[in-house]
LUMDOZA-654628 format. One record per atom (N, C-alpha, C, CB): residue in three letters; y, z, x. Coordinates in nm, 3 decimals. Last residue first. Glycine has a CB too. Layout:
N
> ALA|Y|Z|X
...
end
This chain:
164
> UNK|5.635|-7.421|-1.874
> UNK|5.718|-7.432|-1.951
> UNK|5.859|-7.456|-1.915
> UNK|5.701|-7.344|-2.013
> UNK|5.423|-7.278|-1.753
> UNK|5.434|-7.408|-1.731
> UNK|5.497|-7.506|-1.807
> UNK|5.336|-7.441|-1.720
> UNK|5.419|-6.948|-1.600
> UNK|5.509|-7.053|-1.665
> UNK|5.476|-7.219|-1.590
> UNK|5.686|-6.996|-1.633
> UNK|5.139|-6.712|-1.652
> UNK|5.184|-6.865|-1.535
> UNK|5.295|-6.940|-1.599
> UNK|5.042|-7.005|-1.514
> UNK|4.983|-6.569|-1.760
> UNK|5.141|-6.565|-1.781
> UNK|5.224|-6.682|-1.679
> UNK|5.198|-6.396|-1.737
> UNK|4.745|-6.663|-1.782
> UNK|4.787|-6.681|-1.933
> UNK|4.974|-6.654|-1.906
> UNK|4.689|-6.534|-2.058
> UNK|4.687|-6.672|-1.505
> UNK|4.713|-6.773|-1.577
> UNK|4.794|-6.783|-1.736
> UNK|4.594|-6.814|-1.577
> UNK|4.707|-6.379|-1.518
> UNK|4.815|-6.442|-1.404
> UNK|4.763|-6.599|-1.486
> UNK|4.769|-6.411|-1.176
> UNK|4.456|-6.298|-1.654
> UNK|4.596|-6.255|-1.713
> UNK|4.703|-6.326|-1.622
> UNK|4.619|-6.082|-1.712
> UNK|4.192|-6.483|-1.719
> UNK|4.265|-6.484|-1.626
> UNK|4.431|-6.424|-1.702
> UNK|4.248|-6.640|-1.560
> UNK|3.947|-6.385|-2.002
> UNK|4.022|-6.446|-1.942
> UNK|4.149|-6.395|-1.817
> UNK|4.058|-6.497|-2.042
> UNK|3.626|-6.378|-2.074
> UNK|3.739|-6.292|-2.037
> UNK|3.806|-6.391|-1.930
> UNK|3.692|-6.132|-1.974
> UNK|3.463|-6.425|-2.358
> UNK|3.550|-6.484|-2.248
> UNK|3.633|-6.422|-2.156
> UNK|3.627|-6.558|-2.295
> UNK|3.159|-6.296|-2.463
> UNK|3.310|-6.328|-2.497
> UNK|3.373|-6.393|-2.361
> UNK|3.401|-6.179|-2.544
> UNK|2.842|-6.294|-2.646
> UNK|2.904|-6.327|-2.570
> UNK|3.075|-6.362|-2.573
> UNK|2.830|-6.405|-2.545
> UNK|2.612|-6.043|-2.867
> UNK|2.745|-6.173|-2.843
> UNK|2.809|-6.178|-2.658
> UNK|2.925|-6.110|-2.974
> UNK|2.486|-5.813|-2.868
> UNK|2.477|-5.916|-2.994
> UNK|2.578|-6.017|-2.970
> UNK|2.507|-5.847|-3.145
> UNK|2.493|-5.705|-2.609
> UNK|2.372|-5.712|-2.654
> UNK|2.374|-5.844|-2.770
> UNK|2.333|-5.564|-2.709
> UNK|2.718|-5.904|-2.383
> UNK|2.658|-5.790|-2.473
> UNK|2.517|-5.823|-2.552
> UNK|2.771|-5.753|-2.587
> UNK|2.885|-6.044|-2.114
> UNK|2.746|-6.060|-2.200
> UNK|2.753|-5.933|-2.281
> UNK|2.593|-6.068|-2.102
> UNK|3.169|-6.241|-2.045
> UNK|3.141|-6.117|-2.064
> UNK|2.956|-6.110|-2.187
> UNK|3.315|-6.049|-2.141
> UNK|3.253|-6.458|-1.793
> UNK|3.143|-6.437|-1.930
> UNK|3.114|-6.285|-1.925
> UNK|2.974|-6.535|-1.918
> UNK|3.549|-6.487|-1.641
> UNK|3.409|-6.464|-1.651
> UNK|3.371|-6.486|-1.778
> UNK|3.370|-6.338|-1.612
> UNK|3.855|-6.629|-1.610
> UNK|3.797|-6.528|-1.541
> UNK|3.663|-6.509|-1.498
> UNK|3.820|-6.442|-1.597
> UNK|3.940|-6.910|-1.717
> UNK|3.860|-6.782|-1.773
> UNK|3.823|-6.759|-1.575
> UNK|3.679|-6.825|-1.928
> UNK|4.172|-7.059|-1.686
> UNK|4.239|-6.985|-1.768
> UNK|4.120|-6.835|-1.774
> UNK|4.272|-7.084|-1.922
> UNK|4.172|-7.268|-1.367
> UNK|4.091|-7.181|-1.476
> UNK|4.155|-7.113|-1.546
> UNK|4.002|-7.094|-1.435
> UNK|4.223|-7.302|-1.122
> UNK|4.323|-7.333|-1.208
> UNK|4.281|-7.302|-1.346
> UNK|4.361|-7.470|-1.194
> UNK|4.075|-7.180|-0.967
> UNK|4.201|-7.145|-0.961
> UNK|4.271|-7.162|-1.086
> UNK|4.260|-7.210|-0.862
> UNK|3.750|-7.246|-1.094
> UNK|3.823|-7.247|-1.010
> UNK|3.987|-7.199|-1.037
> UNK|3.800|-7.366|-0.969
> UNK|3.579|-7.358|-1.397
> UNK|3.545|-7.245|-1.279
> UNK|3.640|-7.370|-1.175
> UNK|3.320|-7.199|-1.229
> UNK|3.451|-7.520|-1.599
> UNK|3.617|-7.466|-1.603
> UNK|3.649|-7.376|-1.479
> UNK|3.654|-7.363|-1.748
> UNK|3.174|-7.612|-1.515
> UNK|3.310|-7.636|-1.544
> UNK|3.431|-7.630|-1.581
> UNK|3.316|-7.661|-1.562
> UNK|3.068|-7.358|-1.465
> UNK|3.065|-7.442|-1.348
> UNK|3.192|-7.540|-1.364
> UNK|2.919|-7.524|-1.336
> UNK|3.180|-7.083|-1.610
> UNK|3.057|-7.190|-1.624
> UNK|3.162|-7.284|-1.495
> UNK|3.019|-7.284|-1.835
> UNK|3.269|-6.815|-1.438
> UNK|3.307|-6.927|-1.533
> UNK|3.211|-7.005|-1.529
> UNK|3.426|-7.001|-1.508
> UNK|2.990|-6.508|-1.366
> UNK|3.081|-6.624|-1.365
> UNK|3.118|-6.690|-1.423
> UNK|3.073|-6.685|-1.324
> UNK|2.956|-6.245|-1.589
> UNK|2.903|-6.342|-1.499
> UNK|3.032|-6.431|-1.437
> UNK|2.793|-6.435|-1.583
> UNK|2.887|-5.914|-1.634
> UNK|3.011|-6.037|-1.650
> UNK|2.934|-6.132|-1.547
> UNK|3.204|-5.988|-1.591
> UNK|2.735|-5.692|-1.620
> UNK|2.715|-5.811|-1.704
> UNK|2.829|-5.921|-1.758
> UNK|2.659|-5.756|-1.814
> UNK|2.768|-5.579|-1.364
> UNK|2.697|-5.646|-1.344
> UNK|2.662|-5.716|-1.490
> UNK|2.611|-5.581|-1.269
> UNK|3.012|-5.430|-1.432
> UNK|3.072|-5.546|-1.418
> UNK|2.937|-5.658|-1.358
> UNK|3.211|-5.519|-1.312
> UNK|2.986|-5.360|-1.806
> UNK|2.962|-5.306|-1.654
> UNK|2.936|-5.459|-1.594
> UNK|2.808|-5.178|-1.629
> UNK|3.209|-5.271|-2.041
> UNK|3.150|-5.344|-1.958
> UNK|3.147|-5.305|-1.884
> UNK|3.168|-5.430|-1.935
> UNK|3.377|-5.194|-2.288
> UNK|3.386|-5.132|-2.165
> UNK|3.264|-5.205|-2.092
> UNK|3.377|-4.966|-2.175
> UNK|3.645|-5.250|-2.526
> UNK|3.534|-5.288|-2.440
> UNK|3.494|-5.196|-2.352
> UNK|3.558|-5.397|-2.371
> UNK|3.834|-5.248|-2.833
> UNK|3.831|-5.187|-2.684
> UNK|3.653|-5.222|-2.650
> UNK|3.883|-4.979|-2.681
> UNK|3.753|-5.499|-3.063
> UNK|3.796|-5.377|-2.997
> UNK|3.806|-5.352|-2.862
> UNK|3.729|-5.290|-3.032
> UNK|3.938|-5.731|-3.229
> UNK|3.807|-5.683|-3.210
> UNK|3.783|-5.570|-3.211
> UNK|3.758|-5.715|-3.120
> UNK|4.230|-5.845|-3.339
> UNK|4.162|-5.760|-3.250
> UNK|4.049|-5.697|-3.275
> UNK|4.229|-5.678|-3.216
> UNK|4.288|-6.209|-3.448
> UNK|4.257|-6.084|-3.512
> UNK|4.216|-5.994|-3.363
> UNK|4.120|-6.105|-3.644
> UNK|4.473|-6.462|-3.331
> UNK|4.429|-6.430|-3.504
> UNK|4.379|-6.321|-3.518
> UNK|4.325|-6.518|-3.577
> UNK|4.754|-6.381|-3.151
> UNK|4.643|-6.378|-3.161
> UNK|4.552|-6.425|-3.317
> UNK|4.633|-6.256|-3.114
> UNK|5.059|-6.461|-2.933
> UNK|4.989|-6.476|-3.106
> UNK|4.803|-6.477|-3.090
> UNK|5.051|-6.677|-3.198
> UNK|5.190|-6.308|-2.651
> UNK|5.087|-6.401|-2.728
> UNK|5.030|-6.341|-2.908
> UNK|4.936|-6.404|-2.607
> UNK|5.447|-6.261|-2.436
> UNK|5.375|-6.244|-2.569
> UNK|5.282|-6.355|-2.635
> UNK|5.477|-6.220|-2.663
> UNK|5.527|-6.160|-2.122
> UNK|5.493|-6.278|-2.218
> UNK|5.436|-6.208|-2.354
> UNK|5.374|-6.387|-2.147
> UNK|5.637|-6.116|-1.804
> UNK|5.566|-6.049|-1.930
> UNK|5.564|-6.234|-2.008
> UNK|5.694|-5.880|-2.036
> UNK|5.613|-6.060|-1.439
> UNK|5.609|-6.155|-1.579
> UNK|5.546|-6.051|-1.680
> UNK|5.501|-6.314|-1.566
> UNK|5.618|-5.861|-1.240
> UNK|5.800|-5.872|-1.333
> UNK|5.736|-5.967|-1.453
> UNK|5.981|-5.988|-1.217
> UNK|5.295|-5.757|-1.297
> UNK|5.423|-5.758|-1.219
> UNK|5.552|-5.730|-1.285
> UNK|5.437|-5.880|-1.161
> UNK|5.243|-5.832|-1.590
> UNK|5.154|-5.819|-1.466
> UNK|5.266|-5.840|-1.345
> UNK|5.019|-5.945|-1.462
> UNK|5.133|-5.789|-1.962
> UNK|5.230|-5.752|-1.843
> UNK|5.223|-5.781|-1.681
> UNK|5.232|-5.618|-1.848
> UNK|5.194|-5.865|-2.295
> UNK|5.100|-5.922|-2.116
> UNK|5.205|-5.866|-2.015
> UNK|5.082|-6.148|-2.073
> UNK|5.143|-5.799|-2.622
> UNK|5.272|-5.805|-2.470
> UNK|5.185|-5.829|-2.364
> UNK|5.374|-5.640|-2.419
> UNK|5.011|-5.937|-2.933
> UNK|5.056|-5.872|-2.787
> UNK|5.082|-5.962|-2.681
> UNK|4.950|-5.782|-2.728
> UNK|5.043|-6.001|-3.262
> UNK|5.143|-6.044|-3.093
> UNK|5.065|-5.889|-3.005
> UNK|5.417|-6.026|-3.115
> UNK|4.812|-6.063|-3.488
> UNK|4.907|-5.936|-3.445
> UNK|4.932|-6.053|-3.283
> UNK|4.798|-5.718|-3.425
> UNK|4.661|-6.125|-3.786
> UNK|4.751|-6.161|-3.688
> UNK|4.797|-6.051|-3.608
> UNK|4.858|-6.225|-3.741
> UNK|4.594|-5.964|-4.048
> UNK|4.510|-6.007|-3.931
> UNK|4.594|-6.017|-3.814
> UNK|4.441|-6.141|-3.954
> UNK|4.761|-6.102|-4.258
> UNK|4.737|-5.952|-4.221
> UNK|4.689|-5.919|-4.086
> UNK|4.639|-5.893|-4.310
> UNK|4.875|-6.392|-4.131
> UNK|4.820|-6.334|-4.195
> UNK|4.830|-6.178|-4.152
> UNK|4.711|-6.396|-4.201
> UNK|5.020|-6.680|-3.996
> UNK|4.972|-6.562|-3.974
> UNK|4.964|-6.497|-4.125
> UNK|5.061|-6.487|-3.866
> UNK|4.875|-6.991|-4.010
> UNK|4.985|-6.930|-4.081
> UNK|4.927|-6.774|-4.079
> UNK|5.014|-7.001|-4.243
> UNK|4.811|-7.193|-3.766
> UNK|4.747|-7.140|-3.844
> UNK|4.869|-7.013|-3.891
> UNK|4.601|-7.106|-3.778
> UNK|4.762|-7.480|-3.581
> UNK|4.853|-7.360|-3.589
> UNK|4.826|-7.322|-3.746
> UNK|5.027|-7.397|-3.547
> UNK|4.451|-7.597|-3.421
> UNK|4.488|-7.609|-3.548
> UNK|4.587|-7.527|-3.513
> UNK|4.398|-7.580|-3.664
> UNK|4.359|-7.577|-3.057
> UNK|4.347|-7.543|-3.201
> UNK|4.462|-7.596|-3.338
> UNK|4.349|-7.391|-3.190
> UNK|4.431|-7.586|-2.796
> UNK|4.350|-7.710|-2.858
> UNK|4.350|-7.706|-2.985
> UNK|4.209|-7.723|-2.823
> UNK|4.508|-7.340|-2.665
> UNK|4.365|-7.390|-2.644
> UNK|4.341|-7.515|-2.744
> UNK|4.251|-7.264|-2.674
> UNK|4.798|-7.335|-2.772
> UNK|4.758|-7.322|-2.621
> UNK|4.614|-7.397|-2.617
> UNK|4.745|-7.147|-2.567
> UNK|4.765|-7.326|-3.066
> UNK|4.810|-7.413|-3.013
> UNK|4.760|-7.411|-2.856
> UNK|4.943|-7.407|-3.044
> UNK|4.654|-7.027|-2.999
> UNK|4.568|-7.108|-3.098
> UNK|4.606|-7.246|-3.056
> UNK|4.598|-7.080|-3.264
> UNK|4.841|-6.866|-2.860
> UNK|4.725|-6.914|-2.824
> UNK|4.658|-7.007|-2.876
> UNK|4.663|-6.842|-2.820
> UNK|5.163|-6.896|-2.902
> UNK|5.012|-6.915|-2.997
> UNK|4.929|-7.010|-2.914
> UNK|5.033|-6.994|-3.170
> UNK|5.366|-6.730|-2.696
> UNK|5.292|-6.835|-2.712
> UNK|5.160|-6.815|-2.811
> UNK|5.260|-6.874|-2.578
> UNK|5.719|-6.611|-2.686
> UNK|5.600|-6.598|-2.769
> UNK|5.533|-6.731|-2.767
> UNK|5.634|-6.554|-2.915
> UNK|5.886|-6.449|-2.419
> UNK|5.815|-6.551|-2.477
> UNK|5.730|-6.553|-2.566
> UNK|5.769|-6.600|-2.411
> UNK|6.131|-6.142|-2.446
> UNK|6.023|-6.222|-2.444
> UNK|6.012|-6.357|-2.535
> UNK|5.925|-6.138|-2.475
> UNK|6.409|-5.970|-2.384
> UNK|6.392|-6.115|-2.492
> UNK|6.248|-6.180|-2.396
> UNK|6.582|-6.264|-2.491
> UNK|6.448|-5.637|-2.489
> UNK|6.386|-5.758|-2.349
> UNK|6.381|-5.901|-2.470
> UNK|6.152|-5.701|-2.252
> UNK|6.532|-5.477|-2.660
> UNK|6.624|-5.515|-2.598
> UNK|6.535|-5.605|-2.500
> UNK|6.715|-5.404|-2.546
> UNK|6.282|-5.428|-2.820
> UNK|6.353|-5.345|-2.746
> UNK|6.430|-5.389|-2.682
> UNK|6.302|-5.280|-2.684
> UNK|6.199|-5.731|-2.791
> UNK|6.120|-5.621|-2.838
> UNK|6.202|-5.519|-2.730
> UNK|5.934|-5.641|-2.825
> UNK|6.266|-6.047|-2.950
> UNK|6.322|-5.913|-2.899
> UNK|6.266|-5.807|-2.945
> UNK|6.451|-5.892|-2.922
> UNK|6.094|-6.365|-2.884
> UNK|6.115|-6.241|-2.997
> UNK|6.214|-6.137|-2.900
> UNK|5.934|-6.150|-3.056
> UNK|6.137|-6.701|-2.871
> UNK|6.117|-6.620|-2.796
> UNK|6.164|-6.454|-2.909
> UNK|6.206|-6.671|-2.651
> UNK|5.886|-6.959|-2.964
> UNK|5.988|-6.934|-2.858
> UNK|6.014|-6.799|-2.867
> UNK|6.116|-7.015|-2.870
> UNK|5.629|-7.059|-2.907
> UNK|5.675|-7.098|-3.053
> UNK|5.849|-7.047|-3.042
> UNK|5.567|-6.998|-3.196
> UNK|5.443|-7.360|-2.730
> UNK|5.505|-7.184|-2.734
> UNK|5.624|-7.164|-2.911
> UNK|5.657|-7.155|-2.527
> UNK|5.292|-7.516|-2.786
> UNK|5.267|-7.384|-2.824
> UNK|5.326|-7.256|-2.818
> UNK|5.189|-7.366|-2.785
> UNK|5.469|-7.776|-2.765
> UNK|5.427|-7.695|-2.915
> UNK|5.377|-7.579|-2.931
> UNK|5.336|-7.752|-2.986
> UNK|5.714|-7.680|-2.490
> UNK|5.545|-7.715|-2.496
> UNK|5.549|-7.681|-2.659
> UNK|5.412|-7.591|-2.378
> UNK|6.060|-7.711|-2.594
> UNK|5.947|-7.624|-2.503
> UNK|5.820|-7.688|-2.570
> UNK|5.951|-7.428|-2.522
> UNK|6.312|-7.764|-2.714
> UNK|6.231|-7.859|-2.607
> UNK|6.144|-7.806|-2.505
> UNK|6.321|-7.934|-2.528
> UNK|6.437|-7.485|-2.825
> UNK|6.418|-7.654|-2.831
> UNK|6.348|-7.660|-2.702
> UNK|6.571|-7.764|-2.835
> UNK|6.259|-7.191|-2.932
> UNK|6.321|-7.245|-2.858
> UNK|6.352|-7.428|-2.823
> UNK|6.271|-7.179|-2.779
> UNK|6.309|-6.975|-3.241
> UNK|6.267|-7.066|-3.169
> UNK|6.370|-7.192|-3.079
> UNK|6.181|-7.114|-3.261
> UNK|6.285|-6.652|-3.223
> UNK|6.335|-6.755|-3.280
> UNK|6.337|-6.858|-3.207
> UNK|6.440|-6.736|-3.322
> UNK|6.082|-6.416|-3.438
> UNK|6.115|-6.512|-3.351
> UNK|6.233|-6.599|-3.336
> UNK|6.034|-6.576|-3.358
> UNK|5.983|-6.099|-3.618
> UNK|6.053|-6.237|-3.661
> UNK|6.105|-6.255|-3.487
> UNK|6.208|-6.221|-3.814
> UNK|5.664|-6.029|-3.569
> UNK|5.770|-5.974|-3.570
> UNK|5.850|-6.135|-3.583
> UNK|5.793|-5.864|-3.439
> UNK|5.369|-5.886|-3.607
> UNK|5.404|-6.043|-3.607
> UNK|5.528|-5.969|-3.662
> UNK|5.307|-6.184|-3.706
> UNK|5.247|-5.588|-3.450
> UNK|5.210|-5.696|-3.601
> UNK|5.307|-5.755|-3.570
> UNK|5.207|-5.647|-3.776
> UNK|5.117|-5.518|-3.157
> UNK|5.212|-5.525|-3.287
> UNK|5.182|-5.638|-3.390
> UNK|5.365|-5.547|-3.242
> UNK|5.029|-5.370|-2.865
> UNK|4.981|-5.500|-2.954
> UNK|5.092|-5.399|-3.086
> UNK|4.740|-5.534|-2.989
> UNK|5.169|-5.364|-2.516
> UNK|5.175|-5.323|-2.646
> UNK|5.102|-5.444|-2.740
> UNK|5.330|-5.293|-2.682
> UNK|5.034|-5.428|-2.254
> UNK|5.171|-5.365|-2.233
> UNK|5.198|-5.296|-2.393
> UNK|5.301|-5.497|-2.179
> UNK|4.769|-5.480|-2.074
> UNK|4.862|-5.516|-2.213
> UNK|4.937|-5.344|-2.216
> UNK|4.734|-5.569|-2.400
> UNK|4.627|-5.455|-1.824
> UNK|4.741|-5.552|-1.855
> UNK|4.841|-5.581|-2.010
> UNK|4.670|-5.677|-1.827
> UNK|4.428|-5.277|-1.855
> UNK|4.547|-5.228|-1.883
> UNK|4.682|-5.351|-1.814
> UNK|4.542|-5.063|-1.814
> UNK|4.212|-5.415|-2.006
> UNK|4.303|-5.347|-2.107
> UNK|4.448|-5.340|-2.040
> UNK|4.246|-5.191|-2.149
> UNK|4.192|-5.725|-1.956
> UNK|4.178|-5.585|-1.898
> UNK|4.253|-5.527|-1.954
> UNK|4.194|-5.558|-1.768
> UNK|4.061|-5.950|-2.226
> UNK|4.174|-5.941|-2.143
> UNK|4.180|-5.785|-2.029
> UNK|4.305|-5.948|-2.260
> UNK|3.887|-6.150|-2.434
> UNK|3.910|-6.078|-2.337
> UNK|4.006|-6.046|-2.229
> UNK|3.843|-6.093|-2.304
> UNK|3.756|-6.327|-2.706
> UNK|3.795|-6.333|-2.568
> UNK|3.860|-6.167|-2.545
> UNK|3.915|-6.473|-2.543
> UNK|3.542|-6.533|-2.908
> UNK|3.618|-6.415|-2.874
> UNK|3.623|-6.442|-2.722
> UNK|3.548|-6.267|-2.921
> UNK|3.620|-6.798|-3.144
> UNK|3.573|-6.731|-3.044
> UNK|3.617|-6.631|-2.987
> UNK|3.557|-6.788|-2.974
> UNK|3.717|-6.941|-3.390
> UNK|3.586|-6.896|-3.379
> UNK|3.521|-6.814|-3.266
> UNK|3.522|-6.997|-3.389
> UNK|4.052|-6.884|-3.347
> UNK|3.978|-6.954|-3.393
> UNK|3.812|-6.875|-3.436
> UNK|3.987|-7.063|-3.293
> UNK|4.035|-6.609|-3.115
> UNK|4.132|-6.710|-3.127
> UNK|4.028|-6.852|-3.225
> UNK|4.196|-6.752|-2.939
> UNK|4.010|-6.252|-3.134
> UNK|3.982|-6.342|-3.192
> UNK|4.060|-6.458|-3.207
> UNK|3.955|-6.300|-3.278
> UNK|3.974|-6.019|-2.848
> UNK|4.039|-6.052|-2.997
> UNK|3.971|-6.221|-3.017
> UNK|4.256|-6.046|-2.995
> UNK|3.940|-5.678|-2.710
> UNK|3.854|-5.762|-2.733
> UNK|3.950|-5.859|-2.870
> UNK|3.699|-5.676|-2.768
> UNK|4.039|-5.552|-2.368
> UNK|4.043|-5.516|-2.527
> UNK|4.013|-5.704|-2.559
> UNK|4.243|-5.423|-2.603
> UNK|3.790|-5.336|-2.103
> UNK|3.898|-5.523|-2.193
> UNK|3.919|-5.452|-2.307
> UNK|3.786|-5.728|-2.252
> UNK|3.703|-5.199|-1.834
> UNK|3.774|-5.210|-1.940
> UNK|3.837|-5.313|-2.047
> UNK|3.838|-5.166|-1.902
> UNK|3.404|-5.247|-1.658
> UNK|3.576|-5.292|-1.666
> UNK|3.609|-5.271|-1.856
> UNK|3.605|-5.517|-1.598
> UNK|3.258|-5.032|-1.394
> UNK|3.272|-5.073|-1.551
> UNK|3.416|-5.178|-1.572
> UNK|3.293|-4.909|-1.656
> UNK|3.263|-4.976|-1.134
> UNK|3.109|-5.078|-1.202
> UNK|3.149|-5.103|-1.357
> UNK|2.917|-4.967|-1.204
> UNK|3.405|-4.759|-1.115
> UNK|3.381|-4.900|-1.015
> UNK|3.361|-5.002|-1.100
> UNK|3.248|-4.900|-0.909
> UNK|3.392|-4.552|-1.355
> UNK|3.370|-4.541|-1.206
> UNK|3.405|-4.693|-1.215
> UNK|3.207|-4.482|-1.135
> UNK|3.374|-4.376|-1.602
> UNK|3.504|-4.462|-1.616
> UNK|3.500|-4.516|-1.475
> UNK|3.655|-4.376|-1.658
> UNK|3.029|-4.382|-1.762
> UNK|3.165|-4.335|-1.676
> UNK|3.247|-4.438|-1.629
> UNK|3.134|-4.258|-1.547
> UNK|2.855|-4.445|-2.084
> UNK|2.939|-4.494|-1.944
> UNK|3.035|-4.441|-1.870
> UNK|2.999|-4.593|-1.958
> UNK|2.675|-4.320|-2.251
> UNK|2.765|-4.236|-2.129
> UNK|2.799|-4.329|-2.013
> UNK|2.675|-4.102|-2.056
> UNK|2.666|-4.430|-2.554
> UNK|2.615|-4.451|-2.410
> UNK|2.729|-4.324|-2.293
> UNK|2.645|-4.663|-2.367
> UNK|2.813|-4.446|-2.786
> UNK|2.675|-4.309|-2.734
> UNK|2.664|-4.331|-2.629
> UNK|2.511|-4.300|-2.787
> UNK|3.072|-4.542|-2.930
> UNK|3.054|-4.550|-2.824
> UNK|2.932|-4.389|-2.774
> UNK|3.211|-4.572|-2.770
> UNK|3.196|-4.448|-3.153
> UNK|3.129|-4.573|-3.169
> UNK|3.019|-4.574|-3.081
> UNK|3.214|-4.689|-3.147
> UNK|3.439|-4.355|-3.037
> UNK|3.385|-4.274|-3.118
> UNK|3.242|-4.340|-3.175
> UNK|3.490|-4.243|-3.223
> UNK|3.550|-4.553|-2.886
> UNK|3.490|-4.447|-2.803
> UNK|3.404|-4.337|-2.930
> UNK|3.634|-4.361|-2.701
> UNK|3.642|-4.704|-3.064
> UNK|3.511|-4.745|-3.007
> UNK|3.485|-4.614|-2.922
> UNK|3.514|-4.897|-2.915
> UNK|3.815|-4.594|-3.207
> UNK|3.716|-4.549|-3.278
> UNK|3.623|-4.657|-3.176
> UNK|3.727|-4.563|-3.460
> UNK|4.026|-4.547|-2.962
> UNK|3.945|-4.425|-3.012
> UNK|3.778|-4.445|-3.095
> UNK|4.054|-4.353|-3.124
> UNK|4.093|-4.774|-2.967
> UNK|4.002|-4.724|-2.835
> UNK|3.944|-4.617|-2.856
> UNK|4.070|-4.696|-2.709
> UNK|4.226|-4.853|-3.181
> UNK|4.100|-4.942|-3.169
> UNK|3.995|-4.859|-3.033
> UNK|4.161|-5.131|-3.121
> UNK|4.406|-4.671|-3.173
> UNK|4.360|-4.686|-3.286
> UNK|4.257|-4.761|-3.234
> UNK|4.443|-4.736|-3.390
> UNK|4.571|-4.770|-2.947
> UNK|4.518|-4.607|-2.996
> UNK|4.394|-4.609|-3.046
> UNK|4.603|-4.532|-3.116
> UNK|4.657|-4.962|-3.074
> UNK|4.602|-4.991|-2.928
> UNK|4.452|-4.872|-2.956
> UNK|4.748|-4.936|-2.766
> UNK|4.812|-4.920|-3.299
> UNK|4.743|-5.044|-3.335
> UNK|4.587|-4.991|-3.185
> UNK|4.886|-5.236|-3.303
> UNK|5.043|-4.789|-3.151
> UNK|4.882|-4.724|-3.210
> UNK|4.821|-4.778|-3.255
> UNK|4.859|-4.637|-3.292
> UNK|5.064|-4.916|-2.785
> UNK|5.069|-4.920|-2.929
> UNK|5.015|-4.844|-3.053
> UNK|5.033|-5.013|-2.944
> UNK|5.175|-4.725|-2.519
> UNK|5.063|-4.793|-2.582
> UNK|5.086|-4.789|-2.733
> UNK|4.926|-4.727|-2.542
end
């Protein structure tokens, strides 16, 4: 785990008065920022978050993927989410950071604009995808509710789906 990772779970657990136990009913996310909206992932599908490492790019792939980094000898994909969902490509900053997606043998890397924090939700305040993006082919998972905001939690087998 990253200490970027460390670092964000500690000071929500330090943040964190409620006595949620780690049982059934809770789900874990780490929380980031694409454009104006937040989203969501289960924590323990991420493999490492890092600051924006040099790439190099691949011909004749989708505009969002931007192509592919070496982290430790594995040659991962790097996709900007930002491109992925519709958005403007936006010149990383302090902010920025890549994380790793892990889920089986697929990995992948995604460009984020900023990390929120570690989450912990109880899974009676995730709702369903709204009616219209809801089914298989869906990128979101649920609606994650909190007291001061709503976030996205998204499908980790879609975000690593090659459609490239």
């Amino acid at each position: 785990m990253s200490d970027k990772l460390k670092e964000i779970i500690n000071n929500q657990n330090k943040k964190d008065n409620l006595s949620i136990s780690h049982s059934d009913d809770v789900v874990q996310l780490v929380g980031f920022v694409i454009g104006e909206e937040e989203y969501a992932v289960p924590i323990l599908s991420i493999q490492e978050i890092i600051k924006p490492i040099e790439w190099t790019r691949v011909p004749q792939t989708p505009a969002y993927i931007l192509g592919v980094f070496n982290l430790r000898g594995s040659v991962i994909p790097l996709i900007d989410l930002r491109v992925k969902f519709g958005l403007k490509a936006k010149k990383h900053n302090d902010e920025t950071r890549f994380f790793v997606l892990k889920q089986g043998n697929e990995v992948a890397g995604f460009v984020i604009d900023r990390l929120t924090m570690a989450l912990r939700i109880k899974k009676s305040d995730i709702g369903a995808a709204p009616d219209t993006v809801a089914g298989d082919d869906s990128m979101i998972d649920g609606v994650g509710k909190q007291e001061d905001r709503i976030l996205t939690i998204l499908k980790v087998n879609k975000l690593l789906e090659r459609d490239f």
